[in-house]
VEXRO-173474 format. One line per field, with one value per atom (N, C-alpha, C, CB): residue number from 1; x, y, z; atom name; residue in one letter. Coordinates in Angstrom, 2 decimals, decimal comma, always signed. Each point is the difference from the previous one (the first is absolute). Glycine has a CB too. Layout:
// VEXRO-173474
num (NUM ...)
east (X ...)
north (Y ...)
up (Z ...)
atomo (CA ...)
residuo (a ...)
// end
This chain:
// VEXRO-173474
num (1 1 1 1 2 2 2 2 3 3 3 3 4 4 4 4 5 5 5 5 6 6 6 6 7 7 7 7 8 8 8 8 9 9 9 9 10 10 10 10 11 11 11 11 12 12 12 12 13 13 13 13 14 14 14 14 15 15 15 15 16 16 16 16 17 17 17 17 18 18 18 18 19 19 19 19 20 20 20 20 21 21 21 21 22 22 22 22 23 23 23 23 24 24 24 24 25 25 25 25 26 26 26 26 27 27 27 27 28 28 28 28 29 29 29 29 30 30 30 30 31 31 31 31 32 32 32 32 33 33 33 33 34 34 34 34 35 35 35 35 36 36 36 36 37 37 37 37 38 38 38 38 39 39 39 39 40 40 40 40 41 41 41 41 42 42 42 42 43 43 43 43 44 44 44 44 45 45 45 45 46 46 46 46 47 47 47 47 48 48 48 48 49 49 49 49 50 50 50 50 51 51 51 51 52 52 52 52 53 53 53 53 54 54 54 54 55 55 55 55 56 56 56 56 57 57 57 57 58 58 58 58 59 59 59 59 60 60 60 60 61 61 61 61 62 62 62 62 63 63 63 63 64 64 64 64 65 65 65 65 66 66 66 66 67 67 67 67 68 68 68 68 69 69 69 69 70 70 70 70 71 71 71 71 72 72 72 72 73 73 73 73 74 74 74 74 75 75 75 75 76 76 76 76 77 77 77 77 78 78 78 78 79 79 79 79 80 80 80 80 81 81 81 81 82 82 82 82 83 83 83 83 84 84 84 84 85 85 85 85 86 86 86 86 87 87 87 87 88 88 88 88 89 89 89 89 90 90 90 90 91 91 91 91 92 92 92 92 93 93 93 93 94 94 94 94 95 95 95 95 96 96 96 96 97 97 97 97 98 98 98 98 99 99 99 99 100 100 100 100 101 101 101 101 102 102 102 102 103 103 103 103 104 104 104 104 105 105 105 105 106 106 106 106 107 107 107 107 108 108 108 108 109 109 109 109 110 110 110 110 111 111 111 111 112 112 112 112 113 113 113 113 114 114 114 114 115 115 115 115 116 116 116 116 117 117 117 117 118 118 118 118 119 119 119 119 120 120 120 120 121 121 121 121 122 122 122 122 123 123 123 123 124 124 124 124 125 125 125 125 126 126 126 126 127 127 127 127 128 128 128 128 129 129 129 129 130 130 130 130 131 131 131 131 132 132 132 132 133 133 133 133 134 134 134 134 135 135 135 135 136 136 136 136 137 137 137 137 138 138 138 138 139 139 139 139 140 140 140 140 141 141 141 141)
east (+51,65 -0,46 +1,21 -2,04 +1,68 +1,68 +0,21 +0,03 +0,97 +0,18 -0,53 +1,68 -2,04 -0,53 -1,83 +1,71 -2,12 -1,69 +0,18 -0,63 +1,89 -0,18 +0,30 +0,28 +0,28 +0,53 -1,71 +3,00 -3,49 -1,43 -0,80 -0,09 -0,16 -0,55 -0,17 +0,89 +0,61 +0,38 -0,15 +0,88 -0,50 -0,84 -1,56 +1,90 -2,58 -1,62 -0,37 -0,42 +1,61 -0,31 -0,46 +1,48 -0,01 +0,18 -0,83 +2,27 -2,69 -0,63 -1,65 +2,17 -2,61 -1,19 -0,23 +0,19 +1,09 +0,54 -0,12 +0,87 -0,44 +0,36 -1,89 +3,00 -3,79 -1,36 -0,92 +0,44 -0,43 -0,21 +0,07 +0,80 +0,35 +0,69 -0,31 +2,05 -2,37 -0,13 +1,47 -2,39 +3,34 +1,26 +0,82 -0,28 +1,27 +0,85 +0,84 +0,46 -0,68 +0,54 +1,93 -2,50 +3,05 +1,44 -0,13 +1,35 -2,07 -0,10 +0,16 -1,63 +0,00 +0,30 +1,07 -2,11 +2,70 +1,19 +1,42 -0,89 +1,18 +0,89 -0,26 +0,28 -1,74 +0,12 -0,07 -0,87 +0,89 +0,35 +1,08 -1,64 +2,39 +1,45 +1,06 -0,72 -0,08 +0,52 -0,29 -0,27 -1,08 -0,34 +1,14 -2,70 +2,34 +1,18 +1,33 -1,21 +1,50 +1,66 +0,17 +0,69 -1,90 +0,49 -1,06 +1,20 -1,38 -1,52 +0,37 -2,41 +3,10 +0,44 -1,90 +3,68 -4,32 -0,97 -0,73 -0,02 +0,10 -0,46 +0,02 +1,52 -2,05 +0,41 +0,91 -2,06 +3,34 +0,63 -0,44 +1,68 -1,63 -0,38 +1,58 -2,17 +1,34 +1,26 +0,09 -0,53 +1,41 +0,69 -1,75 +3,56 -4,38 -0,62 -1,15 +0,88 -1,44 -0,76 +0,02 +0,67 +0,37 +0,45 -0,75 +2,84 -2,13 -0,31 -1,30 +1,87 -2,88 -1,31 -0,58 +0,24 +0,20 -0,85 +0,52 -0,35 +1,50 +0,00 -0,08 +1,10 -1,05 -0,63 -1,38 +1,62 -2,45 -1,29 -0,20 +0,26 +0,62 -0,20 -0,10 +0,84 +0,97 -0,62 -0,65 +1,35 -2,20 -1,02 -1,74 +2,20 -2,11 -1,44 -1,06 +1,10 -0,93 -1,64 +0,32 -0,50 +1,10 +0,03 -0,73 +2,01 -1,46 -0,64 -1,17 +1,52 -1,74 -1,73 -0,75 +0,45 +0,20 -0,98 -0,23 +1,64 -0,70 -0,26 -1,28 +2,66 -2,18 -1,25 -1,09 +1,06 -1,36 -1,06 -0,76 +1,42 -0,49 -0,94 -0,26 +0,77 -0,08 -0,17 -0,94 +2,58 -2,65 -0,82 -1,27 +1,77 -2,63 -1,18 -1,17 +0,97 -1,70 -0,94 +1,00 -1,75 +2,81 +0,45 +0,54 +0,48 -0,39 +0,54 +1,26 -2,44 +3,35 +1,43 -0,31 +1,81 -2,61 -0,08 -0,98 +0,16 -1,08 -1,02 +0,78 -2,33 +3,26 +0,73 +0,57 +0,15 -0,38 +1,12 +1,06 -0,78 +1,16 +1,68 +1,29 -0,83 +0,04 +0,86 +0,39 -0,68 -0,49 +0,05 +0,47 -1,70 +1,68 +0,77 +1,32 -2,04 +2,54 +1,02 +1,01 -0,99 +0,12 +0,81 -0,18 -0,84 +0,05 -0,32 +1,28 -2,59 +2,82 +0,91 +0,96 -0,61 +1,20 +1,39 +0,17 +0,01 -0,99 +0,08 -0,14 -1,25 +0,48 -0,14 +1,22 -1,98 +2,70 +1,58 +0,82 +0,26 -0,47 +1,41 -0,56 +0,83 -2,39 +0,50 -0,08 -1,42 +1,22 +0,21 +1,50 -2,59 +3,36 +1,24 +1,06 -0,76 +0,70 +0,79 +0,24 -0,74 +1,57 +0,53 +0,57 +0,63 -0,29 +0,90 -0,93 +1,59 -2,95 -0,77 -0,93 +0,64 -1,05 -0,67 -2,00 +2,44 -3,07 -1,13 -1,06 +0,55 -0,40 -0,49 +0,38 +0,64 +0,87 +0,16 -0,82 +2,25 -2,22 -0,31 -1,41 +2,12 -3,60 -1,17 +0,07 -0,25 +0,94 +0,50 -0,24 +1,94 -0,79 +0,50 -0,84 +1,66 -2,65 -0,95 -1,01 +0,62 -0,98 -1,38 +0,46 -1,26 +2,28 +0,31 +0,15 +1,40 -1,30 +0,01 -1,57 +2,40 -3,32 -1,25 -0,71 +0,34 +0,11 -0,41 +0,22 +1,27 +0,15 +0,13 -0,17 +1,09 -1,32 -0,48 -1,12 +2,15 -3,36 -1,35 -0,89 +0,85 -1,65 -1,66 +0,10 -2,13 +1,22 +0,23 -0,38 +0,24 -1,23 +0,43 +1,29 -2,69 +3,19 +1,28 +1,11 -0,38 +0,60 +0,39 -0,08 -0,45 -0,70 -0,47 -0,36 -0,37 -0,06 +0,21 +1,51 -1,97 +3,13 +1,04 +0,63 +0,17 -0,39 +0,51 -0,63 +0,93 -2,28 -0,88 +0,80 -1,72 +1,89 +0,21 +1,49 -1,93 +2,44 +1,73 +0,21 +0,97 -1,63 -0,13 -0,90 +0,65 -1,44 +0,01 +0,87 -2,17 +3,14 +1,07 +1,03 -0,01 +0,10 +1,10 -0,56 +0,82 -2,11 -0,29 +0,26 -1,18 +0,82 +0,42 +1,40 -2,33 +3,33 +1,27 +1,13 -0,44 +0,34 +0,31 -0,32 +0,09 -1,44 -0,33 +0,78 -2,64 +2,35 +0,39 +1,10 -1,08 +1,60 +1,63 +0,57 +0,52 -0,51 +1,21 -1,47 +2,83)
north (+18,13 -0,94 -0,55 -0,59 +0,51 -0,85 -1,04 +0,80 -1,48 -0,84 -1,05 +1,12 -0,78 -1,31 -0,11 +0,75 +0,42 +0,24 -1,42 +3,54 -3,27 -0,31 -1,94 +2,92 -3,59 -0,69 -0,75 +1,20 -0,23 -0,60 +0,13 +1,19 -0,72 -0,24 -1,09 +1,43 -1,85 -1,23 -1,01 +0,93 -0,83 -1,36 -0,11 +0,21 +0,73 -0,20 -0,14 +0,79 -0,90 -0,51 -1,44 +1,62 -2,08 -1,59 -0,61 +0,04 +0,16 -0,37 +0,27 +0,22 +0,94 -0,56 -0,85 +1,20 -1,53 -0,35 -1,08 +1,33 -2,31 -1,32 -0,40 +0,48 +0,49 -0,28 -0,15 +1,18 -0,40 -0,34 -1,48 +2,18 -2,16 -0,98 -1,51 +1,96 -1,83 -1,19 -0,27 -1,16 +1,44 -0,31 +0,67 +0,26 -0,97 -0,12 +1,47 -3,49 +4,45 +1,74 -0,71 +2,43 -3,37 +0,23 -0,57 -0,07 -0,70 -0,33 +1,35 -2,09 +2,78 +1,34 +0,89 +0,04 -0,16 +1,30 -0,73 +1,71 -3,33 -0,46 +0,46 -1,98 +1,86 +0,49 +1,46 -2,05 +2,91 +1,20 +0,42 +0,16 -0,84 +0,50 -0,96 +0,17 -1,10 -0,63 +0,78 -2,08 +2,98 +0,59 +1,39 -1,27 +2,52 +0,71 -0,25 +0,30 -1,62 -0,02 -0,37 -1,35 +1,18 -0,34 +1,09 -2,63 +3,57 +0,77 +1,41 -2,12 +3,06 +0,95 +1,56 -1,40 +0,98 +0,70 -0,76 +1,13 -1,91 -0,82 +1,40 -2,98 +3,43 +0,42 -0,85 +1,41 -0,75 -0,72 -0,63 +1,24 -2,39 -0,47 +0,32 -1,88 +2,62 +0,73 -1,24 +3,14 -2,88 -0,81 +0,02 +1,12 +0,63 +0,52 -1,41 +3,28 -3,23 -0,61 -1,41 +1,65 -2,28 -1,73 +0,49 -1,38 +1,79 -0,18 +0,04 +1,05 -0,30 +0,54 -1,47 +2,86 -3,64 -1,09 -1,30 +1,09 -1,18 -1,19 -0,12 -0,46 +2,35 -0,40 -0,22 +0,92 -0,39 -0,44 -1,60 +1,94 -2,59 -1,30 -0,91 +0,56 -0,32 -0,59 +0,52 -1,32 +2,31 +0,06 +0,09 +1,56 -1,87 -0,24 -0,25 -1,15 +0,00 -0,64 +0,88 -3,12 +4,05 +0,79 +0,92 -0,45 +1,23 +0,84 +0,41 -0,28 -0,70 -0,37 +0,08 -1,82 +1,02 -0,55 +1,70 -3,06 +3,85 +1,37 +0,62 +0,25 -0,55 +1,01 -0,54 +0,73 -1,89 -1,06 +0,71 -2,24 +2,23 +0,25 +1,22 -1,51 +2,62 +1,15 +0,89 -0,13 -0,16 +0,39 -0,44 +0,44 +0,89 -0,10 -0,48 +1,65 -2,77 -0,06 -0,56 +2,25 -2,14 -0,34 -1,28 +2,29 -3,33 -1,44 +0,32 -1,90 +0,92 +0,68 -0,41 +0,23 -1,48 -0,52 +1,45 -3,28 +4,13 +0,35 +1,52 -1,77 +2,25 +0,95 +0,36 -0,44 +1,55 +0,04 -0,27 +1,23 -2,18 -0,27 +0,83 -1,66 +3,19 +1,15 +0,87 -0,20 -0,28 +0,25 -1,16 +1,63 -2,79 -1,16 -0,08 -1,69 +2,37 -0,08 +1,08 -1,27 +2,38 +1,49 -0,35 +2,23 -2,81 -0,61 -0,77 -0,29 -0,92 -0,80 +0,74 -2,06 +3,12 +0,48 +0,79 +0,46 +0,25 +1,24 -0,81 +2,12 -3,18 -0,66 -0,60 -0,31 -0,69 -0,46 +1,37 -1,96 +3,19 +0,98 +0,58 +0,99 -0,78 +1,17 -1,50 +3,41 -4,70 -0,44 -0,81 +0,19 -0,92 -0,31 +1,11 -2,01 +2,68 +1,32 +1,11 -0,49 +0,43 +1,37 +0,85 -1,21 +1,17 +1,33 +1,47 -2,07 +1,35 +0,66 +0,52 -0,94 +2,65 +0,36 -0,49 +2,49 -2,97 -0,55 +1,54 -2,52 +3,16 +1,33 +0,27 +1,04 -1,92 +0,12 -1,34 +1,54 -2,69 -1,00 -0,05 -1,10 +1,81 +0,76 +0,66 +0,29 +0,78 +0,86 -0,82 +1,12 -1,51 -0,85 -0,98 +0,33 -1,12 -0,70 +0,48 -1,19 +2,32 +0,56 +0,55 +0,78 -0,32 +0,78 -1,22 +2,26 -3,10 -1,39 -0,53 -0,83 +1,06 -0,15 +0,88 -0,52 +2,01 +1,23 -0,52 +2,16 -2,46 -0,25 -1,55 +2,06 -2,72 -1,36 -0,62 -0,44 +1,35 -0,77 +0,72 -1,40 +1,05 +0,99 +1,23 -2,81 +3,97 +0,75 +0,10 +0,63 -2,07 -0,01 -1,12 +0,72 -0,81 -0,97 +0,75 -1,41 +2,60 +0,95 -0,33 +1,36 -1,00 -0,04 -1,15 +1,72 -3,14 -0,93 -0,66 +0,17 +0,58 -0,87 +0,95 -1,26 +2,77 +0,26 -0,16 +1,25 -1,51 -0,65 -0,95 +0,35 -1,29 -1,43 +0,16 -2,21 +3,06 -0,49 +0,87 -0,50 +1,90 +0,56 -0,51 +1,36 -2,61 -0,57 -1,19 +0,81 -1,05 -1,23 +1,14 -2,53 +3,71 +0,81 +0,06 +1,61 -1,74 +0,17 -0,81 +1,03 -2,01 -1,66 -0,46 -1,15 +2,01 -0,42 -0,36 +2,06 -1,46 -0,51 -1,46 +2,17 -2,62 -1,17 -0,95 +0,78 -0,84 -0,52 -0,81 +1,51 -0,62 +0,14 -1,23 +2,38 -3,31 -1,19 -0,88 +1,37)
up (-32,66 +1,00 +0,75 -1,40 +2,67 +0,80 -0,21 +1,68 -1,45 -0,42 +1,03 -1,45 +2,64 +0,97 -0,98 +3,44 -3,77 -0,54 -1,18 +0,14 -1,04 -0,72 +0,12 -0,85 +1,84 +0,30 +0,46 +0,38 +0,50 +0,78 -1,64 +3,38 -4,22 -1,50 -0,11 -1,02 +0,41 -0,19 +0,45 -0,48 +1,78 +0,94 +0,05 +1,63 -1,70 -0,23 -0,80 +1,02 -2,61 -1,16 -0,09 -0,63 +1,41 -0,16 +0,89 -0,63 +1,90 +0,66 -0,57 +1,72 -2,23 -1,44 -0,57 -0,45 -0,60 -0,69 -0,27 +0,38 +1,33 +0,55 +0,03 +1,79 -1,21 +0,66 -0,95 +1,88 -3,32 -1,26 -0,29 -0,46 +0,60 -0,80 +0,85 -0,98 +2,00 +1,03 +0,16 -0,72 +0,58 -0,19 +1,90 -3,67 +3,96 +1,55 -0,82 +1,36 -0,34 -0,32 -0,04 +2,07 -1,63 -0,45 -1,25 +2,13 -2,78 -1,45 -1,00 +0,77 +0,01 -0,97 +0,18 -0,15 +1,34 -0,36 -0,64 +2,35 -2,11 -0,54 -1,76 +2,23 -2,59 -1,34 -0,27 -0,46 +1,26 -0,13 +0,19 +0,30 +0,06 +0,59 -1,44 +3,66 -4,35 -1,51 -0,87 +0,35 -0,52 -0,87 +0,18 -0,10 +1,38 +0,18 -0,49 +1,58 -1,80 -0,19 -1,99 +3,32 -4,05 -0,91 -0,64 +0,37 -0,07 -0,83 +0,63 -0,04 -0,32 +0,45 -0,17 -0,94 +0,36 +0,36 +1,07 -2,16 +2,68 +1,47 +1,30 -0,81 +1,32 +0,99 +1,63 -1,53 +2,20 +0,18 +1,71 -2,12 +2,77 +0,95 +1,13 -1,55 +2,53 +0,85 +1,15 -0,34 +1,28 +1,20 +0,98 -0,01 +0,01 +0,89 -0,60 +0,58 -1,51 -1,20 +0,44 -1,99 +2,41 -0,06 +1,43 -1,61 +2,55 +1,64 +0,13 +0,88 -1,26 +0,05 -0,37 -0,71 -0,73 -0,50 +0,90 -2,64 +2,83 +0,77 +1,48 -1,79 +2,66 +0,92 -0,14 +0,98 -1,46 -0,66 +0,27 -1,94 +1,09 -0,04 +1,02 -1,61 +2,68 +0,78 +1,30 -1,14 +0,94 +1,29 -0,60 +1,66 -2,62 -1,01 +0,94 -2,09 +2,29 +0,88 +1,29 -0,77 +1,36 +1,26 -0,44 +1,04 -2,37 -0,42 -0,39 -0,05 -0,79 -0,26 +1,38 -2,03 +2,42 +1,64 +0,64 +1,00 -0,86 +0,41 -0,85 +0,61 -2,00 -0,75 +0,25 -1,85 +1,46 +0,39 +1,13 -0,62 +2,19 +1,28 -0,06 +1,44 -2,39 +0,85 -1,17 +1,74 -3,14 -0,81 -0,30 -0,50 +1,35 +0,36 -1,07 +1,59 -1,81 -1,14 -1,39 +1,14 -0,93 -1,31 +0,40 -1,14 +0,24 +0,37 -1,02 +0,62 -0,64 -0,92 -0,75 +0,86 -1,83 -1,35 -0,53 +0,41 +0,47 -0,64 -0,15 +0,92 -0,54 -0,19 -1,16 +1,84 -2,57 -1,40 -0,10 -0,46 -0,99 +0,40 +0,09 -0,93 +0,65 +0,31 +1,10 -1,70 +2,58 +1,25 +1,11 -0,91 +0,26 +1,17 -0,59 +0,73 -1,91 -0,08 +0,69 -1,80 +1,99 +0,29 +1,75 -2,51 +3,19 +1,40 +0,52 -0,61 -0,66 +0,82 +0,01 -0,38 -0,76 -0,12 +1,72 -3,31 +3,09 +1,37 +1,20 -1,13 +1,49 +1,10 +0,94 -1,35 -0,68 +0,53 +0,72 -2,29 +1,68 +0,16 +1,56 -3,11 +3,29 +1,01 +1,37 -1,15 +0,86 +0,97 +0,30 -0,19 -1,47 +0,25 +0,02 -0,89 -0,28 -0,09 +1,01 -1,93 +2,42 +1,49 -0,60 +1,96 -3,12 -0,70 -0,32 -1,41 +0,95 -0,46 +0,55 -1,23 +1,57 +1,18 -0,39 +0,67 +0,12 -0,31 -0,53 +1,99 -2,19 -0,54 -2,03 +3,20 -3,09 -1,05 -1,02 +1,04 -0,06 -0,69 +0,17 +0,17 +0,14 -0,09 -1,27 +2,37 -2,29 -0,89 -1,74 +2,30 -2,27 -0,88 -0,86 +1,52 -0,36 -0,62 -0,57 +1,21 -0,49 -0,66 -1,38 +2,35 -2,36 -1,39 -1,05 +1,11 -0,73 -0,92 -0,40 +1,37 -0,32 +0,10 -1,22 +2,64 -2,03 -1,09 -2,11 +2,67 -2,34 -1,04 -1,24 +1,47 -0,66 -0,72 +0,56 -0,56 +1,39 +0,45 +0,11 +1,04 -0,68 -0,20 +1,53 -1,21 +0,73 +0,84 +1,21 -1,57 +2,27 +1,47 +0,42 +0,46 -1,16 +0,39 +0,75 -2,13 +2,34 +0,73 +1,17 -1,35 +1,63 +1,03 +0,86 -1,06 +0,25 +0,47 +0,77 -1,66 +0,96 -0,05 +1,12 -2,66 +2,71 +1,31 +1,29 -1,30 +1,50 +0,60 +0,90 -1,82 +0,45 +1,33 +0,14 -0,72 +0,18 -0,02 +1,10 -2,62 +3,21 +0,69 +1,40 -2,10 +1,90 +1,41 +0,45 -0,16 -1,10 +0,77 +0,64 -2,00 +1,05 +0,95 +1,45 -1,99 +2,29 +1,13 +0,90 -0,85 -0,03 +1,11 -0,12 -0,42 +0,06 -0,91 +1,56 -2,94 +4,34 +0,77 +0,31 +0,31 -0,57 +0,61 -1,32 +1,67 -2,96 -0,95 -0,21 -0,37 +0,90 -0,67 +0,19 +0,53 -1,98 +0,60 +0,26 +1,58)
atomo (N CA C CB N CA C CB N CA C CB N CA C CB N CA C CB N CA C CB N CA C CB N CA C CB N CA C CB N CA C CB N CA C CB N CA C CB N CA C CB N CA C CB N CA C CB N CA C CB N CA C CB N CA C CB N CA C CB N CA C CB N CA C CB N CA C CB N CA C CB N CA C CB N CA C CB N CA C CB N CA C CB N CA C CB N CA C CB N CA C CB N CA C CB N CA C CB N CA C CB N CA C CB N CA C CB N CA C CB N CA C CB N CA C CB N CA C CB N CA C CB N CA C CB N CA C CB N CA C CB N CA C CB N CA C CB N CA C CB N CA C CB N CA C CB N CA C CB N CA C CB N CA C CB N CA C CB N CA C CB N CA C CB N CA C CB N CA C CB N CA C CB N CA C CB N CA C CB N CA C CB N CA C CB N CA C CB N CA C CB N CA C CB N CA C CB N CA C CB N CA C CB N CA C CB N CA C CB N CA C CB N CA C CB N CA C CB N CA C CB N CA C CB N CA C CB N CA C CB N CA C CB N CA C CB N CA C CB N CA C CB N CA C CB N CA C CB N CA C CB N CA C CB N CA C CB N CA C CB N CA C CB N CA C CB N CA C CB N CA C CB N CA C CB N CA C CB N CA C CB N CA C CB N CA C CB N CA C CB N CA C CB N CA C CB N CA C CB N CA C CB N CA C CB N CA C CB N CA C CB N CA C CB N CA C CB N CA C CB N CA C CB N CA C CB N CA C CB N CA C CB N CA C CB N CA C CB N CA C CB N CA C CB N CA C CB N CA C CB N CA C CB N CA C CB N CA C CB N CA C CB N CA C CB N CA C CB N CA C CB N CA C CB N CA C CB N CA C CB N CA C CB N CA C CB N CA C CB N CA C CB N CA C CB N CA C CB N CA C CB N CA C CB N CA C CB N CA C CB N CA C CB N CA C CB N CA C CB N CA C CB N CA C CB)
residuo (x x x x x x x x x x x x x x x x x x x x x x x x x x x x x x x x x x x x x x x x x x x x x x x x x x x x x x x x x x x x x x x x x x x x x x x x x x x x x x x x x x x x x x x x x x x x x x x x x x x x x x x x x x x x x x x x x x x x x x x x x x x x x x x x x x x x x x x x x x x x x x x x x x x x x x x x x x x x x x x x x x x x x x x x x x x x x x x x x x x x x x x x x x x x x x x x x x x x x x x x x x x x x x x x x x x x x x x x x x x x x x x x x x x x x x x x x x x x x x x x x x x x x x x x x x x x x x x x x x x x x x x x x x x x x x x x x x x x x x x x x x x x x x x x x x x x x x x x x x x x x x x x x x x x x x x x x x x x x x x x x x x x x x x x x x x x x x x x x x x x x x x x x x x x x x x x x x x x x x x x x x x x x x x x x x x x x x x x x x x x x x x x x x x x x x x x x x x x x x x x x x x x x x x x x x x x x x x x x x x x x x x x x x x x x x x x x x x x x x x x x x x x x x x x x x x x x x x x x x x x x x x x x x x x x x x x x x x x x x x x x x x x x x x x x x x x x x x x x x x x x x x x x x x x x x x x x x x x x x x x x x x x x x x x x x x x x x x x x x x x x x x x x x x x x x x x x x x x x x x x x x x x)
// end
């Protein structure tokens, strides 16, 4: 797995994690990034990993507010927490992130979808992440 795949993992861990937990996502990665340093079977929290969760953080209520308007029938509380978690990750990247081509970060999410949510979560998650790419001119910022 690459190491950016594995970096976006991680951040859709904690950002779970945090939504579980009712808990503010730099809480949970401050304790993931304590656990990483003293628990060597921890898996390790990368530079890519920090950027992903705390841009997360601070553009949260932007983000939501995107999924919110643009996910059809679904309200975000009534959404699985595996799918608003794999939403906000991809939402923050293909709209703050310029490094990353928006094909990959589609890409990327659904295979996160595939692997930790029910089998239309696929399809849900490239759905809408695939109509902010659409609106991703107007968005931006």
């Amino acid at each position: 797995m690459a190491a950016r795949s594995k970096a976006r993992k991680r951040a859709f861990q904690i950002l779970f994690e945090a939504d579980q937990r009712g808990a503010d996502v730099r809480t949970v990665l401050a304790d993931w990034l304590r656990h990483a340093r003293t628990d060597p079977r921890q898996p390790p929290v990368t530079e890519y990993t920090m950027q992903l969760v705390e841009g997360y953080a601070e553009s949260a209520a932007r983000i939501d507010e995107l999924i919110s308007t643009y996910a059809v029938d679904w309200t975000l509380d009534r959404m699985p927490v595996v799918d608003r978690g794999i939403l906000r990750l991809g939402v923050y990247e293909l709209i703050w992130v310029d490094d990353v081509p928006d094909a990959v970060v589609l890409d990327e999410a659904v295979q996160l979808a595939k692997e930790f949510s029910t089998d239309e979560s696929p399809g849900f998650v490239n759905g809408l992440l695939g109509r902010l790419k659409e609106l991703k001119p107007q968005l931006l910022r």
